[in-house]
MITI-975615 format. One record per atom (N, C-alpha, C, O): residue in one letter; x, y, z. Coordinates in pm, whole numbers, padded with zeros to 5 digits, always signed. Each point is the difference from the previous one (the first is absolute). Example, Ala and Ser with C-alpha at 12.3 -4.5 7.8 and 13.67 -1.06 7.14 Angstrom:
BEGIN
a+01319-00569+00780a-00089+00119+00000a+00090+00120+00000a+00104-00002+00066s-00139+00107-00138s+00082+00119+00006s-00077+00109+00073s+00051+00111+00017
END
This chain:
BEGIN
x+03172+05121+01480x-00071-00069+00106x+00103-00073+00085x+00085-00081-00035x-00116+00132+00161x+00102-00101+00075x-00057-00179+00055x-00109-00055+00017x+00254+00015-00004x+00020-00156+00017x-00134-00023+00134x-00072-00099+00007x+00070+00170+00048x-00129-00006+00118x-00138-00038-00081x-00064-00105-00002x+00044+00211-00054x-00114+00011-00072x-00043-00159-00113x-00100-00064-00036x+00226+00063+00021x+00001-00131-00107x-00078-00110+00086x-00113-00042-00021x+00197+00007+00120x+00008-00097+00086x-00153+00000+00062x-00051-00105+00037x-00006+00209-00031x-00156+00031+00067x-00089-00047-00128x-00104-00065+00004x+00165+00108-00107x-00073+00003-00123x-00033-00186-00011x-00108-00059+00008x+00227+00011-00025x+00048-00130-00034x-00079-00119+00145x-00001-00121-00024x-00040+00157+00120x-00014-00051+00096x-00139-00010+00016x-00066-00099+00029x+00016+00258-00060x-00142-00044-00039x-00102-00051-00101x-00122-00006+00016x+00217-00043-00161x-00051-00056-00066x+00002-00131+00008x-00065-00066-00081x+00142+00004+00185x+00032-00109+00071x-00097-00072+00003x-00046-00091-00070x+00005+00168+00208x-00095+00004+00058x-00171+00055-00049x-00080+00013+00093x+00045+00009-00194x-00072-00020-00101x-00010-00087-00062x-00114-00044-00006x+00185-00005-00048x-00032-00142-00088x+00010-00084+00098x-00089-00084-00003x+00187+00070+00114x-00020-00139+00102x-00144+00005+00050x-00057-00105+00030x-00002+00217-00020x-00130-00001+00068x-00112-00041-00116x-00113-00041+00026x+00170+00063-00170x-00099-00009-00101x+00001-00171-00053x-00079-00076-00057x+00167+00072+00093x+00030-00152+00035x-00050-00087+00035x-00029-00106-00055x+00004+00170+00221x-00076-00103+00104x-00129+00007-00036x-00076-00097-00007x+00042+00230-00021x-00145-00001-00041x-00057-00072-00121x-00122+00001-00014x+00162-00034-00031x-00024-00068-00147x+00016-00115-00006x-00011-00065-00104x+00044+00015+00231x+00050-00161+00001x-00095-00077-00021x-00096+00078+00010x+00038-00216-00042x-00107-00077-00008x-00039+00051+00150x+00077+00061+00074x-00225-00103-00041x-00039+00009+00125x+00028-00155+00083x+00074-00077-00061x-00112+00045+00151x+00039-00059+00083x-00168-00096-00018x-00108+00058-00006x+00125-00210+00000x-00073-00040-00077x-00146-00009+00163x+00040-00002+00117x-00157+00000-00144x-00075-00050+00136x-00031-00174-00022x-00070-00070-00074x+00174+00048+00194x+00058-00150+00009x-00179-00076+00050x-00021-00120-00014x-00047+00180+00049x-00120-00083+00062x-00078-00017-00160x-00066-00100-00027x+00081+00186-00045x-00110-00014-00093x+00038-00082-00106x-00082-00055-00073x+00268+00040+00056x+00099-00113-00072x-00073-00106+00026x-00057-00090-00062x+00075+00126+00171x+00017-00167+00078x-00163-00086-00037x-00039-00117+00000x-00005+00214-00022x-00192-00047-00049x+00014-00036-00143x-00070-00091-00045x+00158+00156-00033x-00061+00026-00174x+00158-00088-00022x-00002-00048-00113x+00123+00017+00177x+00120-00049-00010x-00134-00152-00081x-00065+00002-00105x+00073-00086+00193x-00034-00158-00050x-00112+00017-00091x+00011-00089-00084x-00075+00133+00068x-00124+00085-00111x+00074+00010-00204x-00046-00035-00108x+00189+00109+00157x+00062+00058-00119x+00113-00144-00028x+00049-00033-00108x-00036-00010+00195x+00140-00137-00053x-00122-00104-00067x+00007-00067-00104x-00124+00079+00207x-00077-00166-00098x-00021+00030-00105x-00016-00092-00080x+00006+00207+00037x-00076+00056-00139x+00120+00006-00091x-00026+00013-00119x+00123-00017+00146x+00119+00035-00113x+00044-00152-00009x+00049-00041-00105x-00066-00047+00215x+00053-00145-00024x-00148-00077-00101x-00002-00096-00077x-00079+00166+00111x-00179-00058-00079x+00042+00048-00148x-00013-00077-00094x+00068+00218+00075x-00032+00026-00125x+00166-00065-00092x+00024+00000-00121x+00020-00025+00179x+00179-00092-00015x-00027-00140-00021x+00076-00077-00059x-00216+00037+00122x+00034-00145-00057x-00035-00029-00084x-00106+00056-00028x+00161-00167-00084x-00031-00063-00114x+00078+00070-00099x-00028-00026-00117x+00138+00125+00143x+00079+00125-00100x+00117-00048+00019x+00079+00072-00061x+00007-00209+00147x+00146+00002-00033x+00027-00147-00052x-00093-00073-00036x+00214+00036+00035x+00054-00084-00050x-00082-00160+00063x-00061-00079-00072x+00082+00067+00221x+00015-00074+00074x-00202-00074-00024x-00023-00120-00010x-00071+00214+00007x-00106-00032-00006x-00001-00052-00178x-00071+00078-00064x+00125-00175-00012x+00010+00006-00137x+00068-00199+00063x-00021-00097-00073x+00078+00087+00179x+00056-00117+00049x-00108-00023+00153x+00005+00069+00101x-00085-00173-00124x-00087-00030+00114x+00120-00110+00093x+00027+00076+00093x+00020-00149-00078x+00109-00065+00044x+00066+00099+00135x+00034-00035+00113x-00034+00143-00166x+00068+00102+00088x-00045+00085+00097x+00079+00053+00077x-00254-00026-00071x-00132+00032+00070x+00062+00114+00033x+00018+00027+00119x+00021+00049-00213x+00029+00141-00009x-00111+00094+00071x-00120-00016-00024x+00168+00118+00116x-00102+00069+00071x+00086+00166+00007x+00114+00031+00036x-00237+00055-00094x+00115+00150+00052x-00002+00037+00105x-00068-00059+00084x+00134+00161-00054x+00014+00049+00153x+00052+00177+00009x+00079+00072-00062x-00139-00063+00135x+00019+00196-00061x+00054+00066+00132x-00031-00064+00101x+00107+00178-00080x-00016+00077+00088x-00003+00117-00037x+00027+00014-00120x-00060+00119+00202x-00044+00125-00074x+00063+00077+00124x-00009-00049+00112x+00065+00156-00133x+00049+00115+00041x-00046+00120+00011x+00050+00082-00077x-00145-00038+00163x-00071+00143-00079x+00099+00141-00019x+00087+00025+00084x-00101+00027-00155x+00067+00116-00009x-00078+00067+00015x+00048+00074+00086x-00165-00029-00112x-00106+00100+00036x-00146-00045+00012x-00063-00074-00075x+00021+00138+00189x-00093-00082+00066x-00126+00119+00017x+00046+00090+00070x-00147-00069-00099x-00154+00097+00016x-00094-00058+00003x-00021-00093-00079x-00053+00126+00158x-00130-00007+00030x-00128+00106-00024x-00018+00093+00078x-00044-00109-00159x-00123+00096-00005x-00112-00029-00014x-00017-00064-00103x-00135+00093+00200x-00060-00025-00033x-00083-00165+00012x-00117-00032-00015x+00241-00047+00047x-00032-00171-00040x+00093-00006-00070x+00056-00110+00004x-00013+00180-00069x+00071-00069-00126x+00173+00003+00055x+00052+00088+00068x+00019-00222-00126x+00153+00038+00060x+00078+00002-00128x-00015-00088-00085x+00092+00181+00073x+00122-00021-00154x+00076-00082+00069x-00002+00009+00123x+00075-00096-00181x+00170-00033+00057x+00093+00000-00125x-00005-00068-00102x+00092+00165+00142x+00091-00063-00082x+00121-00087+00063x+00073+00026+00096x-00074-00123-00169x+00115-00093+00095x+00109-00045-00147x-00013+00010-00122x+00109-00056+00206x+00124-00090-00116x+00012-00131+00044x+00058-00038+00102x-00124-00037-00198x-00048-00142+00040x+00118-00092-00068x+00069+00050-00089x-00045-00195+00135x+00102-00074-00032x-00101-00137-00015x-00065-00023+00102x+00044-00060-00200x-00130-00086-00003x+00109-00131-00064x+00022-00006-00121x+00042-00095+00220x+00051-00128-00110x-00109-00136-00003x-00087-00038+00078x+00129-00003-00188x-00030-00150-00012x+00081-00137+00029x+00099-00041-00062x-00169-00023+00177x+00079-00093+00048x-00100-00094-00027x-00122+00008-00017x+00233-00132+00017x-00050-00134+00019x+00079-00129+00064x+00080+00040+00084x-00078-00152-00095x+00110-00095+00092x+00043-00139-00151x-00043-00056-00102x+00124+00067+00171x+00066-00101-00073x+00092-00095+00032x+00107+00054+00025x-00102-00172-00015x+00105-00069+00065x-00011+00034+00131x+00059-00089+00060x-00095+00154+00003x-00019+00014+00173x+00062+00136+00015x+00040+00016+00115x-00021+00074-00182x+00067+00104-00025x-00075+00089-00067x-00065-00038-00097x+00063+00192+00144x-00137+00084-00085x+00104+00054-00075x+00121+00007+00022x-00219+00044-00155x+00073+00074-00082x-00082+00104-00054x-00123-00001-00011x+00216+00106-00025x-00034+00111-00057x-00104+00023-00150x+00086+00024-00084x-00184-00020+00030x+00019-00034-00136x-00047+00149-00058x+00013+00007-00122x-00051+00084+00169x-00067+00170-00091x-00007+00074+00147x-00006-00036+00117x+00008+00161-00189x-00020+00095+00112x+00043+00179-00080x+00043+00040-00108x-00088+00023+00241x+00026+00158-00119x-00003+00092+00149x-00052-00029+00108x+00124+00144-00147x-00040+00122+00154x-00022+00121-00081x+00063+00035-00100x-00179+00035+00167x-00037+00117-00079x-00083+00087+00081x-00049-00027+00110x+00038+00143-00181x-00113+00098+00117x-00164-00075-00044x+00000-00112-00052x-00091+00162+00071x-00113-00058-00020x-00104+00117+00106x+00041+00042+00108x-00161-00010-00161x-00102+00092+00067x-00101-00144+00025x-00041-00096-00066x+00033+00140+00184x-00150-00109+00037x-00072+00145+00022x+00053+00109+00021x-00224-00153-00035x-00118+00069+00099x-00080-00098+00068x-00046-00102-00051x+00031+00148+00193x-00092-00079+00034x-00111+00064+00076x+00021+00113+00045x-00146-00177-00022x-00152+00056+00091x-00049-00085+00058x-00022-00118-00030x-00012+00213+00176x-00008-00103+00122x-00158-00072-00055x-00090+00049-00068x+00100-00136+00107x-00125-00079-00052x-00101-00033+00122x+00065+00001+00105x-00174-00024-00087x-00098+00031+00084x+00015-00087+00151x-00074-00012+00097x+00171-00026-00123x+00040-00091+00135x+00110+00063+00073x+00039-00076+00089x+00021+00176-00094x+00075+00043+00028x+00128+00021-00074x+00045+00114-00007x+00013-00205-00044x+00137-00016-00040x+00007+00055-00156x-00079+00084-00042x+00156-00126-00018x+00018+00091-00176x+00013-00158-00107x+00032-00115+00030x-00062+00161-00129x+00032-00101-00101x+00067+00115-00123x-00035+00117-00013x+00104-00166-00040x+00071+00030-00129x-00054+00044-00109x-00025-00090-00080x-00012+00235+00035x-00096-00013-00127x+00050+00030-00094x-00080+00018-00092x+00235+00006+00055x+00068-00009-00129x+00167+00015+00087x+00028+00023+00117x+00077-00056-00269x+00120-00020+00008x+00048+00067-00097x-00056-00022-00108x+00166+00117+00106x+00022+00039-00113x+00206-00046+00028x+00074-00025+00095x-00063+00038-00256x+00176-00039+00022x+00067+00093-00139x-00054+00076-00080x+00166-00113+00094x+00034+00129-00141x+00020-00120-00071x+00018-00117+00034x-00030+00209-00204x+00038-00089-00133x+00169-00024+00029x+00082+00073+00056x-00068-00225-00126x+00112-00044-00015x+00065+00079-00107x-00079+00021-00092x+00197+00029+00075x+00102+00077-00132x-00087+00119+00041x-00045+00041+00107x+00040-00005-00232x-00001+00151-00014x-00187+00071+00105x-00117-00036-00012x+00176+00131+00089x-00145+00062+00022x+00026-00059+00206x-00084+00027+00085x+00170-00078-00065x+00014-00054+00142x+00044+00085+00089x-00059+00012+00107x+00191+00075-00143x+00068+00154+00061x-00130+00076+00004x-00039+00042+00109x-00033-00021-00222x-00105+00069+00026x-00086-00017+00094x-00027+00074+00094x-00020-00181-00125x-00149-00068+00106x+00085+00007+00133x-00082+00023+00089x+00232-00035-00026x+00046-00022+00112x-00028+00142+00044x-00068+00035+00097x+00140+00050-00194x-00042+00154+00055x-00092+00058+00034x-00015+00096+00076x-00084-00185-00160x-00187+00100+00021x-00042-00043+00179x-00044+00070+00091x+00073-00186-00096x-00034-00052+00078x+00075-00008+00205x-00033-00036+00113x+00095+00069-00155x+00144+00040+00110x+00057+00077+00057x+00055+00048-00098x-00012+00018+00192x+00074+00085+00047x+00153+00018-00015x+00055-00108+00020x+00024+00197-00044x+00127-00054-00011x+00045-00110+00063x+00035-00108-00047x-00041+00169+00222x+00057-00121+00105x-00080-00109-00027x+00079-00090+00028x-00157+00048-00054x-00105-00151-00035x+00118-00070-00098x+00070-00101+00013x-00088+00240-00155x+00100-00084-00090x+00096-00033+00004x+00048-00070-00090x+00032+00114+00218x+00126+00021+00023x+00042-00167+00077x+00098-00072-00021x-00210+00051+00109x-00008-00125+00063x-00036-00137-00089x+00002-00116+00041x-00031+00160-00162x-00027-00102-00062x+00092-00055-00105x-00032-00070-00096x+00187+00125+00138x+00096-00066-00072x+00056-00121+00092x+00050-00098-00055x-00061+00107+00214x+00022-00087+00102x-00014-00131-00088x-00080+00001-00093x+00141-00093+00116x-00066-00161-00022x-00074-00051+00144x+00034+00021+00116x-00134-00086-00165x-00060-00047+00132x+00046-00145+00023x-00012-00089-00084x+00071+00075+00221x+00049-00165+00013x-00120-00084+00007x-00099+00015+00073x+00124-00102-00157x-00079-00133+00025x-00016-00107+00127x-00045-00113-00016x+00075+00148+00105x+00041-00130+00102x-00170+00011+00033x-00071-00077-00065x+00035+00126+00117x-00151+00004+00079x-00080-00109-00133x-00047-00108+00036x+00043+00133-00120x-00065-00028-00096x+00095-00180-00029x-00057-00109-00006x+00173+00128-00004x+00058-00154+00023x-00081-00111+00087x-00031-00117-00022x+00013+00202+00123x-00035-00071+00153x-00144-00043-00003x-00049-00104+00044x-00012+00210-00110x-00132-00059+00011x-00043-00102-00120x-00071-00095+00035x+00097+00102-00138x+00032-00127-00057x+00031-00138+00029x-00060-00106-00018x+00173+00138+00069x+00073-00119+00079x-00141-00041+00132x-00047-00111+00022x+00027+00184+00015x-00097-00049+00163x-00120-00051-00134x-00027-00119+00015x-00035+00174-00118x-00106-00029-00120x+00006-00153+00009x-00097-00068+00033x+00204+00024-00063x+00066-00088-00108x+00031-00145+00121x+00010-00122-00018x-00004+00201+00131x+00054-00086+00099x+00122-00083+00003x+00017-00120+00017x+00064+00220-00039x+00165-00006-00050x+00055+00045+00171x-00062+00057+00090x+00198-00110-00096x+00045+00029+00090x+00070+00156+00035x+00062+00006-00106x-00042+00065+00144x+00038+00163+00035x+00144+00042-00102x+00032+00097-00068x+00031-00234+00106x+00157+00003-00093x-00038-00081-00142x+00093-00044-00067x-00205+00029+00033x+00032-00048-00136x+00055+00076-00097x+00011+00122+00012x+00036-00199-00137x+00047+00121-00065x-00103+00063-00139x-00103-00040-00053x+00191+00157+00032x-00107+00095-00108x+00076-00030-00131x+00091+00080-00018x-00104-00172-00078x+00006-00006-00135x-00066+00087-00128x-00086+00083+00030x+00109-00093-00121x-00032+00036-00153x-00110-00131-00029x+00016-00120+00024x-00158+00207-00098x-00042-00099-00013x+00037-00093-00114x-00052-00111-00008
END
């Protein structure tokens, strides 16, 4: 076989997988319907977070959680919406005039939600993977490669700093301690 042939050979398998690639990528999330079920899925993960970390165990400290969520995959059917998102949920509180950190965790997590008779959706379950063993799994059942792939990212905390701080009525530069 000649070096031509290779090169044709080699060029179009290229171009096969780059295309099998694109096609397979997560889809492209629909930002209007986020943007509806977005504040829907953070109250519910900060609702079902409170009273589970350190900081709520010390009243002194008026520990409050605070969540943000990322969707990685986003459907609609029917009424009904899946999301899968990679959520980042800490526990803050203030101290000395200074907020501090005291629990927190980042993980994938399945919400469902159904639009409810007023228009908008409420939350009708949450699912998350088991801690240790059975989590690779549940990440896989539940995931797409690229989803899982995005969910090694760390998600920065600052948004979630800030709104605390504005919570707490702290100043913008206060600082972020250990609780």
């Amino acid at each position: 076989m000649s070096a031509r042939r290779w090169a044709v050979g080699t060029g179009a398998v290229v171009v096969l997988v780059a295309t099998g690639t694109w096609a397979a990528r997560p889809g492209s999330v629909d930002t209007r319907l986020w943007d509806q079920v977005r504040p829907l899925i953070e109250a519910r993960l900060a609702a079902d977070s409170d009273g589970t970390g350190y900081g709520g165990e010390v009243p002194t400290l008026h520990a409050r959680w605070f969540c943000r969520a990322e969707a990685l995959d986003l459907a609609e059917r029917g009424g009904e919406v899946r999301a899968g998102v990679d959520t980042l949920c800490l526990e803050y509180g203030v101290r000395e005039g200074g907020l501090v950190e005291c629990s927190g965790g980042q993980g994938p997590q399945v919400l469902r939600l159904e639009r409810d008779p007023h228009g908008g959706y409420r939350v009708v379950s949450r699912e998350a993977p088991p801690d240790g063993a059975g989590n690779a799994e549940w990440t896989e059942a539940h995931f797409g490669f690229f989803a899982r792939a995005a969910l090694d990212d760390a998600m920065p905390s600052d948004a979630l700093e800030n709104a605390a701080r504005a919570h707490f009525g702290l100043p913008a530069d206060a600082p972020v301690g250990d609780c």
